[in-house]
PyMOL Python script that loads the backbone (N, CA, C, O; Angstrom):
from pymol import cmd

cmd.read_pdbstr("""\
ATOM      1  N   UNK A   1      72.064  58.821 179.842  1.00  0.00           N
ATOM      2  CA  UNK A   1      70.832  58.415 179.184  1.00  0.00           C
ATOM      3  C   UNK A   1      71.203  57.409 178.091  1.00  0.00           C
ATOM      4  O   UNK A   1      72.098  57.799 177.342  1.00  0.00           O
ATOM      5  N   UNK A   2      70.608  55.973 177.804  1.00  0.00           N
ATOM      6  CA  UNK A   2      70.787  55.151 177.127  1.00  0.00           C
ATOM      7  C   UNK A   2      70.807  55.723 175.832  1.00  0.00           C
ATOM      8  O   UNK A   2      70.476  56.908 175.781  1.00  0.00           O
ATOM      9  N   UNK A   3      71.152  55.095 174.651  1.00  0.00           N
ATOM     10  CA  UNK A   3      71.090  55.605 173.346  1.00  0.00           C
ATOM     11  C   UNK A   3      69.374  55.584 172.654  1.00  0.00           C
ATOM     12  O   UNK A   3      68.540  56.252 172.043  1.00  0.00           O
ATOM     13  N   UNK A   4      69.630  54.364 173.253  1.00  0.00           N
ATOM     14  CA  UNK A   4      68.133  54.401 172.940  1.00  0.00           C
ATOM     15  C   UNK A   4      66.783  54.911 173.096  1.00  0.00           C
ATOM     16  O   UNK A   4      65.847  54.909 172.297  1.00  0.00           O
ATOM     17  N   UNK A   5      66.879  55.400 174.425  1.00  0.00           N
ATOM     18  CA  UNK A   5      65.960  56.450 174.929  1.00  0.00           C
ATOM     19  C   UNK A   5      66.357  57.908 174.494  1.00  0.00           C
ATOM     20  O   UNK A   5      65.661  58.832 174.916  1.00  0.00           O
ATOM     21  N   UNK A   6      67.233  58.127 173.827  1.00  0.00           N
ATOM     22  CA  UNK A   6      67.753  59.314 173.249  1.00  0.00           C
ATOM     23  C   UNK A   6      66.663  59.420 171.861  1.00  0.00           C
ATOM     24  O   UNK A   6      65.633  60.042 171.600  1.00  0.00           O
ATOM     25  N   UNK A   7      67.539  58.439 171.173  1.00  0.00           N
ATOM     26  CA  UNK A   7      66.556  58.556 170.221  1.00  0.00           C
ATOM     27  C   UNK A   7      65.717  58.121 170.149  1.00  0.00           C
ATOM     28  O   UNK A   7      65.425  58.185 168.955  1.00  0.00           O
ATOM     29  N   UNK A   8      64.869  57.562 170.734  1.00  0.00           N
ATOM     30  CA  UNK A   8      63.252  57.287 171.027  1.00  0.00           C
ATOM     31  C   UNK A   8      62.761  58.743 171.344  1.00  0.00           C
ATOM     32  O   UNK A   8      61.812  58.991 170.600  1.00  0.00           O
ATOM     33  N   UNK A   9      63.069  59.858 172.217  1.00  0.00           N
ATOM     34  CA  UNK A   9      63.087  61.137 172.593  1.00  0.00           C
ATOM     35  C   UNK A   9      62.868  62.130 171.250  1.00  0.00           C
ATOM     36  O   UNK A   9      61.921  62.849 170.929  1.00  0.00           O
ATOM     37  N   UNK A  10      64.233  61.835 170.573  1.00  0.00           N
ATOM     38  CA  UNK A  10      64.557  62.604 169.148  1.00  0.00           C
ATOM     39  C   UNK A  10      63.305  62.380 168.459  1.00  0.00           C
ATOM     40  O   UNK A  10      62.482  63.289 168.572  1.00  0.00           O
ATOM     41  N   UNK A  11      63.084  61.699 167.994  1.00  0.00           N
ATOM     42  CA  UNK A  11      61.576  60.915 167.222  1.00  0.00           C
ATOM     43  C   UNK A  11      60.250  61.272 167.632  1.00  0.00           C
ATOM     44  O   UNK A  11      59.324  61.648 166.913  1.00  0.00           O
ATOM     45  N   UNK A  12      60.271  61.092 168.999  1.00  0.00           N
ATOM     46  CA  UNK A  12      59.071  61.639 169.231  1.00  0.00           C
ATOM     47  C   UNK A  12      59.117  63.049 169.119  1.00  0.00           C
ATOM     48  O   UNK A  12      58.142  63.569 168.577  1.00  0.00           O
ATOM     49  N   UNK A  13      60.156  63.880 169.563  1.00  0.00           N
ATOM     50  CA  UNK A  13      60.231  65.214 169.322  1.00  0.00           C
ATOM     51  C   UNK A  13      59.951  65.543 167.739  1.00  0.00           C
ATOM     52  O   UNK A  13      59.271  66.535 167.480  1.00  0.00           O
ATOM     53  N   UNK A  14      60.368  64.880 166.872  1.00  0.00           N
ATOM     54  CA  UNK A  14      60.357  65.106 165.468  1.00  0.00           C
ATOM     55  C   UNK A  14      58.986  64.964 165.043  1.00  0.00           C
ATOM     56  O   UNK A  14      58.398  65.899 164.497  1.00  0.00           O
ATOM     57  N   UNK A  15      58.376  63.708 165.289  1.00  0.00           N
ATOM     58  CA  UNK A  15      57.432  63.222 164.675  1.00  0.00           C
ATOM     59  C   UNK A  15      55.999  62.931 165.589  1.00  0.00           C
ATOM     60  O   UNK A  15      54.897  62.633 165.129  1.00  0.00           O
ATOM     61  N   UNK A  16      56.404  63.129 167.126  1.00  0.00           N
ATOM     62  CA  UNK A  16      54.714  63.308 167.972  1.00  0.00           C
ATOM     63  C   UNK A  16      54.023  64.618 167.621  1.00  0.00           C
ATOM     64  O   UNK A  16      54.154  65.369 166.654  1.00  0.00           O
ATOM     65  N   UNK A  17      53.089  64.670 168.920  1.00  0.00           N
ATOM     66  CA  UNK A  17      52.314  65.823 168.851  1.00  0.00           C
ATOM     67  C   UNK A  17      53.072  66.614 169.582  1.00  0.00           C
ATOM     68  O   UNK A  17      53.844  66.266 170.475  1.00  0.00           O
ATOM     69  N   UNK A  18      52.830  67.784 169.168  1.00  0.00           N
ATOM     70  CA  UNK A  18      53.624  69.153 170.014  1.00  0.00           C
ATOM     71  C   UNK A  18      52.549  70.037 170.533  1.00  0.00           C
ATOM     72  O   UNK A  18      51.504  70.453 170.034  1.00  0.00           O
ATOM     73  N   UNK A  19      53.178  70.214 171.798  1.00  0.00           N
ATOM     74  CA  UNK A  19      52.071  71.235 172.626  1.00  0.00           C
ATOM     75  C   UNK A  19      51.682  72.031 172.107  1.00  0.00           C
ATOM     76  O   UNK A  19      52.330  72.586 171.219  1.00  0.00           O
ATOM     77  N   UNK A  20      50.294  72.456 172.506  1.00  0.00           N
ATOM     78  CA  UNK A  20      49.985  74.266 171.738  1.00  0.00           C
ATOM     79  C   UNK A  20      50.844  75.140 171.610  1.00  0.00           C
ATOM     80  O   UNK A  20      51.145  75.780 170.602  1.00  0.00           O
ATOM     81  N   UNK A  21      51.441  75.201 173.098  1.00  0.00           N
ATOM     82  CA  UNK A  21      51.847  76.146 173.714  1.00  0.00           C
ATOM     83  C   UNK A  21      53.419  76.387 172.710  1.00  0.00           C
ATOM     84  O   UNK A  21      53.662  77.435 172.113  1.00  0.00           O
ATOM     85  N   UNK A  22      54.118  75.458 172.718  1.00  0.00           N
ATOM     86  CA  UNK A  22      55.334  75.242 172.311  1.00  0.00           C
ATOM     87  C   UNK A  22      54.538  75.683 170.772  1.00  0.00           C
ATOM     88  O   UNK A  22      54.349  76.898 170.845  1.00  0.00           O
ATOM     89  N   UNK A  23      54.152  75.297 169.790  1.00  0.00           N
ATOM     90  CA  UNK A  23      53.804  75.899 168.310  1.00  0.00           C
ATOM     91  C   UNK A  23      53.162  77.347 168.686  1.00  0.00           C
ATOM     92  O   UNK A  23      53.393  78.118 167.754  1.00  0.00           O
ATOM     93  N   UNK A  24      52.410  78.002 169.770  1.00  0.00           N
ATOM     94  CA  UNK A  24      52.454  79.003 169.620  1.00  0.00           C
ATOM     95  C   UNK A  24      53.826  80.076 169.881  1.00  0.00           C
ATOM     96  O   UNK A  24      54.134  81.050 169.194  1.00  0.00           O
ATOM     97  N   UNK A  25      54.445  79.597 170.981  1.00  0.00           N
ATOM     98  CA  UNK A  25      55.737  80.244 170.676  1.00  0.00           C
ATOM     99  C   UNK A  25      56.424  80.034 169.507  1.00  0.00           C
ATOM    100  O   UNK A  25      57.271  80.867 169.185  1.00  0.00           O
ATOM    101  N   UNK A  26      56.188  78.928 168.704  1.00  0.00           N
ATOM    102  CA  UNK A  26      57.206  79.495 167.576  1.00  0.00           C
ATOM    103  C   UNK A  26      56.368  79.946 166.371  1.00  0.00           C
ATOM    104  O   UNK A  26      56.954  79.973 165.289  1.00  0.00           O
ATOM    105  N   UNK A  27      54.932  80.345 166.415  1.00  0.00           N
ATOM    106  CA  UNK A  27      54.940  81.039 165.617  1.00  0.00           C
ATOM    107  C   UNK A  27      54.826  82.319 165.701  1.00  0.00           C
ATOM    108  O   UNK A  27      54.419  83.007 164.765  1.00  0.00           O
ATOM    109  N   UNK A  28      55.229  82.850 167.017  1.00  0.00           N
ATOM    110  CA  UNK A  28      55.130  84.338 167.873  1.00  0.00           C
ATOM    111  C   UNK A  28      56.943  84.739 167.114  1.00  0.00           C
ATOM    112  O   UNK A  28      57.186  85.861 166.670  1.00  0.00           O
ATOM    113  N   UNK A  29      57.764  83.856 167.111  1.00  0.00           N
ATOM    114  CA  UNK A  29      59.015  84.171 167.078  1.00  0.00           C
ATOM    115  C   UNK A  29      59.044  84.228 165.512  1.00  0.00           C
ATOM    116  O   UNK A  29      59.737  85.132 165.044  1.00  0.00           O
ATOM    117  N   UNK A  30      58.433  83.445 164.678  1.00  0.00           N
ATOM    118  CA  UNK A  30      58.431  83.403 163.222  1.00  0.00           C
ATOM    119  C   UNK A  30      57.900  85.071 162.718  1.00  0.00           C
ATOM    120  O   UNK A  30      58.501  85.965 162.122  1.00  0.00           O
ATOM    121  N   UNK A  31      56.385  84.968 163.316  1.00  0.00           N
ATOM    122  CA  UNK A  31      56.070  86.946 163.253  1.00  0.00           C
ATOM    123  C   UNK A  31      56.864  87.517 163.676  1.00  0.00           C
ATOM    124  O   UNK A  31      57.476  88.001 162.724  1.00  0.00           O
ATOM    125  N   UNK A  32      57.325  87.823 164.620  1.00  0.00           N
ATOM    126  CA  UNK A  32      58.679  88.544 165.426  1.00  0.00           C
ATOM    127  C   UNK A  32      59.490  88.512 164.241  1.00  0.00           C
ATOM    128  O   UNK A  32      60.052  89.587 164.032  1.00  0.00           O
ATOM    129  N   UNK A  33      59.745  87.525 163.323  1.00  0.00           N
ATOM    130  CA  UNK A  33      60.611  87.946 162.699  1.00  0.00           C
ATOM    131  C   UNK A  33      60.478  88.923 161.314  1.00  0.00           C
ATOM    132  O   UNK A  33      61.266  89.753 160.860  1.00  0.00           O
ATOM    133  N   UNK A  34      58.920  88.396 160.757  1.00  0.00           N
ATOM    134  CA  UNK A  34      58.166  89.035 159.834  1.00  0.00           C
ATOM    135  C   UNK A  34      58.207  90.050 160.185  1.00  0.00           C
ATOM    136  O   UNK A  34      58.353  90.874 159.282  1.00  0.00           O
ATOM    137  N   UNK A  35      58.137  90.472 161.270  1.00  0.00           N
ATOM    138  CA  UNK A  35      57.631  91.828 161.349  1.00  0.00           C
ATOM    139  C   UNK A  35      59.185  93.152 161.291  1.00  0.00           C
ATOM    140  O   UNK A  35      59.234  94.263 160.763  1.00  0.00           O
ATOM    141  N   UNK A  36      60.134  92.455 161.997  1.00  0.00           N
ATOM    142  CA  UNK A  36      61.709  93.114 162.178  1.00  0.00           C
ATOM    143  C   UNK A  36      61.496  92.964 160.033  1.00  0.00           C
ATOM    144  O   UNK A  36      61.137  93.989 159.454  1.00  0.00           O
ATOM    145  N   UNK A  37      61.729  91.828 159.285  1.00  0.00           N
ATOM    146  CA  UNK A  37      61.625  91.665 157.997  1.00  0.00           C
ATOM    147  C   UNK A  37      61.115  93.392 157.404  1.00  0.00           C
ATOM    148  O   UNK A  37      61.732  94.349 156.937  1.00  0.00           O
ATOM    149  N   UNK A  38      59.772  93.127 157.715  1.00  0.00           N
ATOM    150  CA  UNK A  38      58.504  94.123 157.078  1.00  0.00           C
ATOM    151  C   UNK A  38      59.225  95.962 157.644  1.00  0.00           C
ATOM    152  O   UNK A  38      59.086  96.973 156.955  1.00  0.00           O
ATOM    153  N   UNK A  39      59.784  95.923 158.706  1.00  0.00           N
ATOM    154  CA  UNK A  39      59.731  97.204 159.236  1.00  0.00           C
ATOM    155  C   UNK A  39      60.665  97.558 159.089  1.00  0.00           C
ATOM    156  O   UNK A  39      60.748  98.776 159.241  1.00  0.00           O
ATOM    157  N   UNK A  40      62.344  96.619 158.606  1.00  0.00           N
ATOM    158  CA  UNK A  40      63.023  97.519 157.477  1.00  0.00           C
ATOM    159  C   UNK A  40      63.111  97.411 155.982  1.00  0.00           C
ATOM    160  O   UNK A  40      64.030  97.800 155.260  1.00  0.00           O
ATOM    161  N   UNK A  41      61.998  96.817 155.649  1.00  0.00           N
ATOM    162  CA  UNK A  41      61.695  97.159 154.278  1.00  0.00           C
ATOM    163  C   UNK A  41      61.048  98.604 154.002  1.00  0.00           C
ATOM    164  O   UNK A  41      61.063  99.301 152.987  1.00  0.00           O
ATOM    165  N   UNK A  42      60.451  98.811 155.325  1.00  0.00           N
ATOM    166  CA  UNK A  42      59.731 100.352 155.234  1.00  0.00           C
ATOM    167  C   UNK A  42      60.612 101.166 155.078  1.00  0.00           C
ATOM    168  O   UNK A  42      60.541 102.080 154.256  1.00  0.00           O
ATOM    169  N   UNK A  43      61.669 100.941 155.914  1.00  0.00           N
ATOM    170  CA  UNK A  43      62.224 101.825 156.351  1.00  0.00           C
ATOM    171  C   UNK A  43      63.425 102.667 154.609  1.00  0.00           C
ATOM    172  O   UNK A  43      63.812 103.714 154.090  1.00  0.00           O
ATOM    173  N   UNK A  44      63.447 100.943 154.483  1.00  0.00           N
ATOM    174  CA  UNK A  44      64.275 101.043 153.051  1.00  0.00           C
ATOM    175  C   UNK A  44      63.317 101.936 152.159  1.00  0.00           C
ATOM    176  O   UNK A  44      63.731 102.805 151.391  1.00  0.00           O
ATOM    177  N   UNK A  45      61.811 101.571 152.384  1.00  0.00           N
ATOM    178  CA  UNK A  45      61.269 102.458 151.034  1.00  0.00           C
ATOM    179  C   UNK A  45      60.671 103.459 151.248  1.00  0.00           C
ATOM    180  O   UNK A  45      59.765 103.957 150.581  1.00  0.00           O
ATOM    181  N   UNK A  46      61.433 104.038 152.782  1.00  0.00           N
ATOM    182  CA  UNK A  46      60.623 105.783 153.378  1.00  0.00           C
ATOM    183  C   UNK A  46      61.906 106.149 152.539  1.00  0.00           C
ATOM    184  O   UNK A  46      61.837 106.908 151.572  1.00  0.00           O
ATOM    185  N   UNK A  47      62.897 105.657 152.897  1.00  0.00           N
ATOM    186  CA  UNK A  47      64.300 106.604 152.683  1.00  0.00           C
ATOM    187  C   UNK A  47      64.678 106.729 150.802  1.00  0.00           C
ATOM    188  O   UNK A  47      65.264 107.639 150.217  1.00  0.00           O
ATOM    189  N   UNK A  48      64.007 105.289 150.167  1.00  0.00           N
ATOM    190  CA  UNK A  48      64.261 105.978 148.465  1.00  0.00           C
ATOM    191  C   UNK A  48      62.951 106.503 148.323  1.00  0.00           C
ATOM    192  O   UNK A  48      62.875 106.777 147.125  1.00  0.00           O
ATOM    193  N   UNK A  49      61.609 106.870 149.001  1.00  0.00           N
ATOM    194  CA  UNK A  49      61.311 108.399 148.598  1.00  0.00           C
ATOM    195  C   UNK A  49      61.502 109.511 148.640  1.00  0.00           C
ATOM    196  O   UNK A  49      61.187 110.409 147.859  1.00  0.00           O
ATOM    197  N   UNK A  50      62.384 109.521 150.170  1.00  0.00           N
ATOM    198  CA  UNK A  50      62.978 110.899 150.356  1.00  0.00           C
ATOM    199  C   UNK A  50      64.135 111.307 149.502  1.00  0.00           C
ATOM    200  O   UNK A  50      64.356 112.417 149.017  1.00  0.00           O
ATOM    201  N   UNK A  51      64.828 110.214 149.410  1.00  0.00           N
ATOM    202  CA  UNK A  51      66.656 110.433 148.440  1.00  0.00           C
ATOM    203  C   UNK A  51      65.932 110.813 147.060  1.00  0.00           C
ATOM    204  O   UNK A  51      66.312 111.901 146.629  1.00  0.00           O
ATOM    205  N   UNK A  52      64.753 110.011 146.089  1.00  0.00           N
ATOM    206  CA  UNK A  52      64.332 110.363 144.631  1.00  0.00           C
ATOM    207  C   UNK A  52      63.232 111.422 144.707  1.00  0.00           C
ATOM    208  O   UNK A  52      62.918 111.924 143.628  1.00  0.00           O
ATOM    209  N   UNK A  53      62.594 111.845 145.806  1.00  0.00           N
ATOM    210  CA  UNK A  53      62.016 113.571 145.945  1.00  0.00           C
ATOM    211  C   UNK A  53      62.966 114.546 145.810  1.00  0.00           C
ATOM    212  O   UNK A  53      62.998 115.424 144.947  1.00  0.00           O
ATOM    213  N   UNK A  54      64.208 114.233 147.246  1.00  0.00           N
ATOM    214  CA  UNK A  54      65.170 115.432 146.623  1.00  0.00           C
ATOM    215  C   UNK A  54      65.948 115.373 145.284  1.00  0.00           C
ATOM    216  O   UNK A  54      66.662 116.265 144.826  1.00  0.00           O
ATOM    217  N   UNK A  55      65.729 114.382 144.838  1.00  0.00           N
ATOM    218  CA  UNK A  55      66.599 114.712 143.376  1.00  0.00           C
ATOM    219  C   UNK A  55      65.704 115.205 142.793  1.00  0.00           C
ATOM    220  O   UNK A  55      66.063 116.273 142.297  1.00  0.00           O
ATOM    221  N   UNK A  56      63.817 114.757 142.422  1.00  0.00           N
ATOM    222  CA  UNK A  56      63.088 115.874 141.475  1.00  0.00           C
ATOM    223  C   UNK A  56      63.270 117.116 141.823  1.00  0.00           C
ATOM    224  O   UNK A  56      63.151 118.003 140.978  1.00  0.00           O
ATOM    225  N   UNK A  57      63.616 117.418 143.231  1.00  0.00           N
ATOM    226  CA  UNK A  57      63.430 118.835 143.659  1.00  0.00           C
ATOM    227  C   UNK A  57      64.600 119.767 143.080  1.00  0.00           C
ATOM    228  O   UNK A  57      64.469 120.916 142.660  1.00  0.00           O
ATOM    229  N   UNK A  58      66.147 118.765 143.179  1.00  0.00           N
ATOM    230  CA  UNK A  58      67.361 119.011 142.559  1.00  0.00           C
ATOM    231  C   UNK A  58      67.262 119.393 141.314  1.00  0.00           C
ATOM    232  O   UNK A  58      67.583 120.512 140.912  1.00  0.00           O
ATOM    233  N   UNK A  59      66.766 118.391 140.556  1.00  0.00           N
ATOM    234  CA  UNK A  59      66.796 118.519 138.969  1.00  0.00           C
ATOM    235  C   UNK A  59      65.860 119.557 138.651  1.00  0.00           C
ATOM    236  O   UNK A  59      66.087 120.495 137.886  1.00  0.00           O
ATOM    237  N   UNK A  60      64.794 119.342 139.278  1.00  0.00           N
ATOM    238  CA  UNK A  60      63.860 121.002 138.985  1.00  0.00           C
ATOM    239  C   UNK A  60      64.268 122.029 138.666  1.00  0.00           C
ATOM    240  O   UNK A  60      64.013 122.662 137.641  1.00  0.00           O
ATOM    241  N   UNK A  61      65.089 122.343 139.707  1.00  0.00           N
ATOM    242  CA  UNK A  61      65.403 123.591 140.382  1.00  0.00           C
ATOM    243  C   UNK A  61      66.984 123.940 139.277  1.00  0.00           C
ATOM    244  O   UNK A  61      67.377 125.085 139.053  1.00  0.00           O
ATOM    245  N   UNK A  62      67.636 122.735 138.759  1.00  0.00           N
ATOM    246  CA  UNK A  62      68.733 123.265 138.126  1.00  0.00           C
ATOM    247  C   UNK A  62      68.448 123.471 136.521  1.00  0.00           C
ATOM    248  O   UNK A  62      69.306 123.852 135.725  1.00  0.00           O
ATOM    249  N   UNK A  63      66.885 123.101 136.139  1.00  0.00           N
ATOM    250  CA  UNK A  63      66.472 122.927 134.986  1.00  0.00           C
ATOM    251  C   UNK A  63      65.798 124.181 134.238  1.00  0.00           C
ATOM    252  O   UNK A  63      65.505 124.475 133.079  1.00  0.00           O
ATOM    253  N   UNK A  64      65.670 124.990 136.010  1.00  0.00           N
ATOM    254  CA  UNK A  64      64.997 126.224 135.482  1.00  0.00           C
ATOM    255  C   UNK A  64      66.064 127.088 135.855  1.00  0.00           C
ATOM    256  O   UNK A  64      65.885 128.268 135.553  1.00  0.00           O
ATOM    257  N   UNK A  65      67.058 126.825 136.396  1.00  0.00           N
ATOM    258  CA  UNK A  65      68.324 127.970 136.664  1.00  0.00           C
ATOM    259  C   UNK A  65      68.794 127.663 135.259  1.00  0.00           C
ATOM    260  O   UNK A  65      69.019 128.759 134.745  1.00  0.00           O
ATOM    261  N   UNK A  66      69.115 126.458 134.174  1.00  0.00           N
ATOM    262  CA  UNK A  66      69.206 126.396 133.335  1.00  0.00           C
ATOM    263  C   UNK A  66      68.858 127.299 132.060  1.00  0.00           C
ATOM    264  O   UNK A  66      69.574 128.047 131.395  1.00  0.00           O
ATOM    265  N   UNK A  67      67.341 126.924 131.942  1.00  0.00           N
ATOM    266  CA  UNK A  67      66.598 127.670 131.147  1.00  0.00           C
ATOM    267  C   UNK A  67      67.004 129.256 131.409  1.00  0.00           C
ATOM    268  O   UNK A  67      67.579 129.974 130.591  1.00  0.00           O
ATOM    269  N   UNK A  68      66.689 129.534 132.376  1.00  0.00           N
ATOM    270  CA  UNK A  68      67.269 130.996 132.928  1.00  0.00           C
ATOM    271  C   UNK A  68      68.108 131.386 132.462  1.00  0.00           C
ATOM    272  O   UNK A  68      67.899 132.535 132.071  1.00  0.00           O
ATOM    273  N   UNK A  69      69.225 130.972 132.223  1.00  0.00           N
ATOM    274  CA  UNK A  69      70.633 131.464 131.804  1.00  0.00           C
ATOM    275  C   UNK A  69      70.718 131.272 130.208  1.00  0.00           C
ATOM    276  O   UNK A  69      71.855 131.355 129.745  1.00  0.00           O
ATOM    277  N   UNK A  70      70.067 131.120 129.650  1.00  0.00           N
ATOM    278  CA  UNK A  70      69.351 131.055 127.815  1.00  0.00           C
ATOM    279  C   UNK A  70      68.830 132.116 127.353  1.00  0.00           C
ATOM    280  O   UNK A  70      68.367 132.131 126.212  1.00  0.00           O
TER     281      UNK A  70
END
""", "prot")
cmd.dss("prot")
cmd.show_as("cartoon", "prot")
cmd.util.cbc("prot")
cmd.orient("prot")
């Protein structure tokens, strides 16, 4: 392929119109990614409620075995 039809190609790829179709796949893959993003952020903030519940439950529980022994 000539150079020139290369980048005549490049350019238009850069700077024409782009199919629907082609911008809807990439904004299917952009969500796809939002969403992998979003669903271990959950995951990150199921697990520091469970890890800082069992510590109130920890500290509770050693605060009144505490007191207890007074």
């Amino acid at each position: 392929m000539p150079f020139k039809q290369v980048v005549s190609n490049w350019l238009r790829e850069c700077f024409g119109h782009k199919d629907a179709l082609i911008l809807m796949e990439k904004e299917l893959r952009e969500a796809s990614q939002d969403l992998l993003r979003a669903e271990s952020g959950l995951e990150y903030a199921r697990c520091m409620v469970e890890y800082n519940a069992a510590r109130v439950y920890r500290l509770k529980n050693r605060i009144e075995a505490h007191k207890g022994t007074q």
